[in-house]
Structures are given as C-alpha cells and as structure tokens.
C-alpha positions as CSV (number, residue, x, y, z in Angstrom):
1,X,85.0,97.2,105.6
2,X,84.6,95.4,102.1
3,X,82.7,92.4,103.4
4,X,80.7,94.1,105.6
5,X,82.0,94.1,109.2
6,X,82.6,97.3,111.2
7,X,86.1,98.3,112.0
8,X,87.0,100.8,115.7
9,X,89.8,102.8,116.2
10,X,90.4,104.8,119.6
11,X,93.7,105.9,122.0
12,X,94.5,104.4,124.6
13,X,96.3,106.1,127.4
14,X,98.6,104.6,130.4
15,X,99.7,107.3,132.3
16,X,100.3,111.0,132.1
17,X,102.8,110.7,128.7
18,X,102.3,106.9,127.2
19,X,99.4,106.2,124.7
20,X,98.6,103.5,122.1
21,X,96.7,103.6,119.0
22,X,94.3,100.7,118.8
23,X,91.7,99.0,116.4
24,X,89.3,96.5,116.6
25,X,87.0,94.5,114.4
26,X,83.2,93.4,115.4
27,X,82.4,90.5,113.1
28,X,78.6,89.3,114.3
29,X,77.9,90.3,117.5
30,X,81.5,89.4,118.7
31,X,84.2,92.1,119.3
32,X,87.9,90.9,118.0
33,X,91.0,91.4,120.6
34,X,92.4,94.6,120.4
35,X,95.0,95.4,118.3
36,X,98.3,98.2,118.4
37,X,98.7,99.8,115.8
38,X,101.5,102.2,117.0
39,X,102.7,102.9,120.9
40,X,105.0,106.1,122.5
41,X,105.7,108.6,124.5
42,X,105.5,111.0,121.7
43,X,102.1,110.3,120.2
44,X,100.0,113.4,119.8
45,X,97.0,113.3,121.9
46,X,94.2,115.9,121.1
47,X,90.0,115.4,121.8
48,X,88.7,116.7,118.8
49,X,92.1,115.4,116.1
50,X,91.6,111.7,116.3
51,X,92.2,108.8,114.2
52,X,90.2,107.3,111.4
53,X,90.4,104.3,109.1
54,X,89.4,103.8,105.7
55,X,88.8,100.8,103.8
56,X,90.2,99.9,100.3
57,X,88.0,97.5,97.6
58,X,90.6,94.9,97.5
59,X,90.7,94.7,101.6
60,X,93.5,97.1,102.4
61,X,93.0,99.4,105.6
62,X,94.6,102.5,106.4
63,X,94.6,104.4,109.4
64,X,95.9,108.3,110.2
65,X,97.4,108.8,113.6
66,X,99.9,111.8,114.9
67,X,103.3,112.1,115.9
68,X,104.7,115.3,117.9
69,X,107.4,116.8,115.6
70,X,108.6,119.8,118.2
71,X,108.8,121.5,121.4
72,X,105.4,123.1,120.9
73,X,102.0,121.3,121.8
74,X,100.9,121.9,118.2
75,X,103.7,120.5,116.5
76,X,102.9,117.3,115.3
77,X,102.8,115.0,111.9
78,X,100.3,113.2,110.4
79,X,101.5,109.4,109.8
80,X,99.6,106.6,107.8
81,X,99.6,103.2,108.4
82,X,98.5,100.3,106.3
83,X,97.5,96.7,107.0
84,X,97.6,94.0,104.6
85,X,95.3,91.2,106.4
86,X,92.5,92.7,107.8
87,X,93.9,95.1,110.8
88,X,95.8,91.6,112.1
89,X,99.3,93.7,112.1
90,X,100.0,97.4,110.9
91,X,103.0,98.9,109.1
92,X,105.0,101.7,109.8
93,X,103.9,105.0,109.4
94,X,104.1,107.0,106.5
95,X,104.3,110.7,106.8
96,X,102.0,112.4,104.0
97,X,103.2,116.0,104.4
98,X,106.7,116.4,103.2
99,X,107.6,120.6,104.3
100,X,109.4,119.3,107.4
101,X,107.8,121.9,109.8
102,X,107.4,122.1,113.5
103,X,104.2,123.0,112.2
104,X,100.4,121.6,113.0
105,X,99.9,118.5,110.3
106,X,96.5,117.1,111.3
107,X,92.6,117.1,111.0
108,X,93.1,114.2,108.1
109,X,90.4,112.6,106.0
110,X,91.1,109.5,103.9
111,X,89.2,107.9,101.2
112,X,89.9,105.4,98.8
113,X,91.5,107.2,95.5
114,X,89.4,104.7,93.0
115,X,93.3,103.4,91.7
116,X,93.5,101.4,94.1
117,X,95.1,103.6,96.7
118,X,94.1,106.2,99.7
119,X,93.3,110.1,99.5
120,X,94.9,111.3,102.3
121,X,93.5,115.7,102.7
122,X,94.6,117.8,105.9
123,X,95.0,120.6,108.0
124,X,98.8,122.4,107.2
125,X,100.4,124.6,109.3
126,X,103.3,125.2,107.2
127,X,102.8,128.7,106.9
128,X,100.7,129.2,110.2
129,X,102.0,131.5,112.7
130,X,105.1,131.8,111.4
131,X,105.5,135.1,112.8
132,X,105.7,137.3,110.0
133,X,104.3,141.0,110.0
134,X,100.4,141.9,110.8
135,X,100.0,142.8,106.8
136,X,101.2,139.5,105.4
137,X,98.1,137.9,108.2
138,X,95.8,140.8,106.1
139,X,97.0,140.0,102.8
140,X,95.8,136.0,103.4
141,X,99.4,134.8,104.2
142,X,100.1,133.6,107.5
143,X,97.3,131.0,107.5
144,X,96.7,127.1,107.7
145,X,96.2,125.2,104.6
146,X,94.1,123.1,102.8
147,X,96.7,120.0,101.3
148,X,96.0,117.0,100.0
149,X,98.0,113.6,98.3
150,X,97.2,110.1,97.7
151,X,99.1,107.3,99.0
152,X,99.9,103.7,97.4
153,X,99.1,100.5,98.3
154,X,102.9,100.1,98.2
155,X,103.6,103.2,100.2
156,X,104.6,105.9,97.6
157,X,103.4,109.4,97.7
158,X,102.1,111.2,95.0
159,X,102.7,115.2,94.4
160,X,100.9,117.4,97.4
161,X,98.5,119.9,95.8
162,X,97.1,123.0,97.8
163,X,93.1,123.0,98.0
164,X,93.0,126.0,99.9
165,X,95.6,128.3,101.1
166,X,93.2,130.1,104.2
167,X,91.1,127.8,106.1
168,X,90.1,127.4,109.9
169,X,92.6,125.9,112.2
170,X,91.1,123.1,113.7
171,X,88.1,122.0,112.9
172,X,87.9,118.0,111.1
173,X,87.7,117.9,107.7
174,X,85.2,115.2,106.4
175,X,85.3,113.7,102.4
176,X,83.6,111.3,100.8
177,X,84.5,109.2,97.7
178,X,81.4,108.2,95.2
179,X,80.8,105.2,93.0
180,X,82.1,107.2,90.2
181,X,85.6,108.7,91.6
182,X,84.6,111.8,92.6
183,X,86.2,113.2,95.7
184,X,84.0,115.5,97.7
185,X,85.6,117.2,100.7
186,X,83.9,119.6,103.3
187,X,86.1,121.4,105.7
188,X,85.5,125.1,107.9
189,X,86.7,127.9,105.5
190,X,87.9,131.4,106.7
191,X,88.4,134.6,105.2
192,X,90.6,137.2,105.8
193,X,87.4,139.4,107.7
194,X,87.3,136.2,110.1
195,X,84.0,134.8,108.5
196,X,84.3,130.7,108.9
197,X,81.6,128.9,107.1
198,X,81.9,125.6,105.6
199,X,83.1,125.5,102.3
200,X,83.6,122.3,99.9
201,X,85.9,121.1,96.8
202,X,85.7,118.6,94.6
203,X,88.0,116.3,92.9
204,X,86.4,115.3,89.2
205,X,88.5,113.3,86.8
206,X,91.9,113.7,88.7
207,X,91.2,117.9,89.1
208,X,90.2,119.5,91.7
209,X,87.7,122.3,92.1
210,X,88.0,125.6,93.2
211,X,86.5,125.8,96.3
212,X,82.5,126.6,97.1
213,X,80.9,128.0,100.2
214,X,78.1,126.1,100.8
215,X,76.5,127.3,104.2
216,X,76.3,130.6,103.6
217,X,76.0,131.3,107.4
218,X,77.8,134.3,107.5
219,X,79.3,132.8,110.8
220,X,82.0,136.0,111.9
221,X,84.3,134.4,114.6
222,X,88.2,135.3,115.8
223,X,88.7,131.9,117.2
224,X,88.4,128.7,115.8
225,X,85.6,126.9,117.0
226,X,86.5,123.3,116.9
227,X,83.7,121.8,115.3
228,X,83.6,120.5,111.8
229,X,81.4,118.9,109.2
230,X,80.7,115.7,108.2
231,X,79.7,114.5,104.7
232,X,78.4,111.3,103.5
233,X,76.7,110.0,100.1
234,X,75.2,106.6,98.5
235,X,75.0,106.9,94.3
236,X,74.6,111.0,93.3
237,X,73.0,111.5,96.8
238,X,74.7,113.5,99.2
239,X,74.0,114.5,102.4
240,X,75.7,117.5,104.7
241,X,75.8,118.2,108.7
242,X,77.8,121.5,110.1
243,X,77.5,123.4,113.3
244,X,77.4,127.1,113.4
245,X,76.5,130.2,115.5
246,X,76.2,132.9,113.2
247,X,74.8,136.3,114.9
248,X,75.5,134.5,117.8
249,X,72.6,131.5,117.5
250,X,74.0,128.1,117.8
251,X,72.4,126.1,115.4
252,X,72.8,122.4,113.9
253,X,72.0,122.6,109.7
254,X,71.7,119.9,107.4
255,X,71.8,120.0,103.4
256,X,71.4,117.2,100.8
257,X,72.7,117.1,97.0
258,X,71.2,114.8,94.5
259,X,73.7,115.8,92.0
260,X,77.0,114.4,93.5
261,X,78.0,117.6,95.2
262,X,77.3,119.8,92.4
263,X,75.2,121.7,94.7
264,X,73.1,121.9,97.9
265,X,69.3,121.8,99.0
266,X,68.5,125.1,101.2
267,X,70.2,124.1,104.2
268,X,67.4,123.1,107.3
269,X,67.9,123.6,111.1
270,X,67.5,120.2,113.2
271,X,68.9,121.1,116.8
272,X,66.4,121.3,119.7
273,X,67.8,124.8,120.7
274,X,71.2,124.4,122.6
275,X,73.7,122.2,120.2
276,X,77.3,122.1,121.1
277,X,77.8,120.5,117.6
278,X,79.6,117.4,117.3
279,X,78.2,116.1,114.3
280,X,78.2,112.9,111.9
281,X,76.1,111.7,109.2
282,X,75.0,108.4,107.6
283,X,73.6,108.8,104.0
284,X,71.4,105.4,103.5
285,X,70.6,103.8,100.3
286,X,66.9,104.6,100.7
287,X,67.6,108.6,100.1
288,X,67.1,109.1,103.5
289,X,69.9,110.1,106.2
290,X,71.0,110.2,110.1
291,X,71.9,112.7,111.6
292,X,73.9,112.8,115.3
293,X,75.0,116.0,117.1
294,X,75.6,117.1,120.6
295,X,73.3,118.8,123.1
296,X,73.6,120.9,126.0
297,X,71.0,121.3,128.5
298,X,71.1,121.8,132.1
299,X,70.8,118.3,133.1
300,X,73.9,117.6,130.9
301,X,74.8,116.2,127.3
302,X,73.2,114.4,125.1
303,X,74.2,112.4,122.0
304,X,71.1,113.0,119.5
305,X,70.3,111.0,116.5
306,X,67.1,112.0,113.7
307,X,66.5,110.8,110.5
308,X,65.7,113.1,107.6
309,X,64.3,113.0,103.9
310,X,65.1,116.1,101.9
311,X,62.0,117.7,100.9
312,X,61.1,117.4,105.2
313,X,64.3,117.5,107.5
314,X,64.1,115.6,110.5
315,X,61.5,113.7,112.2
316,X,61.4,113.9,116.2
317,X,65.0,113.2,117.4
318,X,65.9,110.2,119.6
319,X,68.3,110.9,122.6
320,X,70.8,108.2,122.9
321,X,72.0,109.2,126.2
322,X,73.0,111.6,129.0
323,X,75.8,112.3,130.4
324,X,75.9,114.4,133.3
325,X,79.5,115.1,133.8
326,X,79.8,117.9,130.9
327,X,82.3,118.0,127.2
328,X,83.5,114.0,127.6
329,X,81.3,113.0,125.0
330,X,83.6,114.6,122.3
331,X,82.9,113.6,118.5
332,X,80.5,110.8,117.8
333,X,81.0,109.0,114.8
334,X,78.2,106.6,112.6
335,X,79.0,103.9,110.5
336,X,76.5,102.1,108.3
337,X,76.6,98.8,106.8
338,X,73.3,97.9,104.8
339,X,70.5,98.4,107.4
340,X,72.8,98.2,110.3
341,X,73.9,101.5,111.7
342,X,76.8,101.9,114.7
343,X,77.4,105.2,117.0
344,X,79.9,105.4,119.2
345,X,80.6,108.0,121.8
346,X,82.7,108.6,124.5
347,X,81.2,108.6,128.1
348,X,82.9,108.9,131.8
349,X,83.0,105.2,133.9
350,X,80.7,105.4,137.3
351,X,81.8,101.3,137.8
352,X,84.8,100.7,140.1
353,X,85.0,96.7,139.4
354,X,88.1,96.4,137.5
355,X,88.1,100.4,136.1
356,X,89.0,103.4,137.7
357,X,86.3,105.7,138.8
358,X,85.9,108.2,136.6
359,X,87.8,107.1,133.9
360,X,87.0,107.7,130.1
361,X,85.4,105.2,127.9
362,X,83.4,104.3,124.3
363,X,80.2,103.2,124.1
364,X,78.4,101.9,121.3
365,X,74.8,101.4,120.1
366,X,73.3,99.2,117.6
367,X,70.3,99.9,115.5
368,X,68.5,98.1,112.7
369,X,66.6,100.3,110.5
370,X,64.0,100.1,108.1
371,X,65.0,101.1,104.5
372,X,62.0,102.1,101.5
373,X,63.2,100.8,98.1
C-alpha cells in the first residue's frame, strides 16, 4: 500500500457451494480483522485464478474477484471492486469485460493506470470454444484473448482494446507499472502449431506494443499448463520468472531488463532439477531480485526462495518449507516494502484445536534483507 503496510487477500469457503472473498491489512507486526469483500453461492472458485489487489497513489484499492455467469464450470466474470478508506468497506463489483459471454473472463492483472485510475488486463473467452469448424481453430480463430481496459476511480470503463487475439488458456498473467507510465505485461502466448512461451507487450505513452516473445523456449504443448509468469521492476530495472518444459525438461528461468522492458538479459535456469513452477518475483531497489517457485521431490513440496544479480543468477536457494501432502501449496506470492519482504503460501492444517484436520490454510514468512546502495 501507499504508506507502506502489506495488504492479503484469500477465499474463504463454508461448505461445499458458499465462499467469501476476504482481505486483510498487517500494520506492524499486528494483523487487522478480516474483512468481506463480496459473499455467494455463485462465486467462482479455481486454485490457480485467484484474487489480487492493487494499490492506487492517492490510497484507493482495488481488488478482482469472479462471478460464475453460466451453466458451465468455466463460465465466469471478472468483477472489480474498489475501497475508498483503506479496505475498511468494498463497493460493488464492476464487470470489466462488456461481450456478455458465458465465456471464461479471468486470469486478471491490475495496475495503477498513472491517471489516477486501475489497468485492469485478462484472459477472454469470448471467442474460445465456440464451436466453430476445425479450420477456423487453424486459421488462429477459435482462441482465448488477450483484453485489456482501465477503470476510474469513479467506476467508468474506458474502451477494451485486444493485446493479443491467441494466447494460452489459463495460465496468470502478471504486469507491472513503472515510475514513468509504462505498462509491461507478461502473459503465456500460443501459436497456432501449439508452441506456448511467454510473450510480453507494452503499453508506452497510452499505445500498446505489438507483442514480443521473450523466452524463446520453444515449449510445444497441446494442453495448457497452468503456470504463468510473474514480472516485477524498481526504476528501468526489470526482472522476469516463467516455468517451462520445453523438449520435455522442466525448468525454472529468470531474465532481467535494465531498459524498462525494452529487452531481456539471456534468460538463466535457477530450479534445483524437479520445479513444478509456481513462481513470483520481487525486484529490489538494490538491482538485485527474489525469486520463489515450487519444488517436487519425493519427500514432498517445497516453497523455494534465491536471490539473484544479473550478471550471476542465483546464489544457493533457501527452502522455506515442506509440505508433504502433495499440490496444496498452489501459487505463492511476494510482496516487498523497503527491505521487508512477505511470502505467502498455502499449506494443509495437522492441528485439530479449533480447525479441522486437514483443512487448507496461508502461511506467511517475514524476512528482512540487506540492500547495497
């Protein structure tokens, strides 16, 4: 947030149908109460689409959650909310994407739009198994999309604009807004011969870019693998995190720009061997970064944290924890503020006292770290 302190947002479930959207704020060392941002029975629920918040100059929050807009388990909406006063109370939410589909609306990154409102950029379904012909799938048609629009402080929508009309179908997108305006925003890309690398496009002066592979990986995959980038940056430095398994090597790679996302560093492995993916990335002010992913080893999986300079990749990776369950970690996102980093995860319960066995919950882990000015 603006002055410093670190905002959460989760789901909540209470039963097999009823979930809640929830924030909360950790000011010190002290956690605030919980707060709803939006309950139902028709709130879509998905591991790897979750919520985010992002955080305006002049205080203003927003936060993306989904809405189920059909009979099918991958019809749903994406829907915006805004608070006013801190994440004390949330308004109603805003629907972005304006094609009225039963269609998939989701994967959402927001940044602030440097006009004092929020970029909101998604996955669209709107043309996505539709069931037209095998030749209009050949010809690129029939494919998820690549939207974006920006969003008021007073709740007006600007004009949608296209990014890319073929991308992967559910992987997270990740963006990042710099001191200057500039929008940069990574997402999976996919061709019409099935390769799925990670691609980037960025928004200079109000226009958008045509976009840019910038793996290279050459990653050849019928199925969407569910596992998407994440981008940070601090001044013109900018730092990049994917998964891929091209020729059939899983594989962790990190890039960094020092020309605002104008290009990319050769791309560096930082996995121990047997990455699930899972990634996130903290771009300090030092020129340095952290990097987290996922990894999979017989004993179970662990949530992995290194830091890296660009000229020499990662030093020896810390393992934050282990859980021995299997695929409940999920996503684990960073958050930086100053020298303070936060990671949070999710992890199955072994206490009984007030909890059920078993059940899902977040953890979180502090660190201090030294920055080199």
């Amino acid at each position: 947030m603006p002055d410093g302190r670190v905002l959460m947002s989760w789901i909540e479930t209470d039963g097999p149908v009823h979930a809640a959207v929830r924030t909360a704020i950790l000011d010190g060392s002290e956690w605030s109460q919980p707060v709803t941002v939006v309950e139902g029975d028709d709130l879509f629920i998905n591991y790897a689409d979750f919520p985010l918040v992002a955080a305006l100059p002049d205080g203003t929050l927003a936060i993306n959650w989904s809405r189920m807009n059909g009979d099918s388990y991958y019809a749903y909406d994406t829907n915006i909310s805004l608070s006013q006063d801190n994440g004390a109370t949330w308004g109603a939410g805003i629907v972005p994407q304006r094609d009225g589909t039963e269609r998939q609306h989701g994967f959402v990154s927001m940044v602030p739009d440097g006009s004092g409102g929020i970029m909101a950029m998604w996955l669209d379904g709107r043309n996505h198994d539709t069931g037209d012909s095998q030749s209009a799938a050949e010809a690129g048609e029939d494919a998820m999309q690549l939207r974006a629009t920006t969003l008021a402080a007073n709740g007006e929508l600007a004009k949608e604009v296209l990014l890319d009309d073929r991308t992967c179908t559910c992987c997270q997108t990740t963006a990042v807004a710099l001191d200057d305006g500039t929008v940069l925003l990574a997402y999976r890309d996919r061709t019409v011969d099935e390769i799925r690398d990670i691609s980037l496009v960025r928004q200079v002066d109000g226009v958008w870019s045509e976009p840019v592979g910038i793996s290279g990986d050459g990653w050849e995959i019928s199925g969407c693998p569910v596992n998407g980038p994440a981008i940070d940056a601090h001044g013109s430095r900018v730092a990049l995190v994917w998964f891929t398994a091209a020729n059939g090597i899983p594989a962790v790679k990190m890039a960094f720009s020092d020309d605002q996302g104008a290009s990319f560093g050769q791309p560096m492995g930082i996995d121990l061997g047997a990455p699930f993916g899972g990634v996130d990335v903290v771009q300090l002010s030092d020129g340095t970064a952290l990097f987290s992913w996922v990894e999979r080893s017989a004993a179970g999986e662990a949530v992995l944290v290194c830091r890296a300079t660009p000229p020499n990749g990662c030093g020896t990776p810390v393992a934050l924890t282990l859980v021995r369950t299997g695929r409940t970690i999920g996503f684990p996102r960073m958050v930086a503020s100053g020298a303070d980093v936060w990671i949070a995860w999710n992890e199955t319960s072994r206490e009984t006292g007030g909890r059920a066995a078993g059940a899902v919950i977040v953890r979180l882990a502090h660190a201090t770290v030294e920055l080199v000015q």
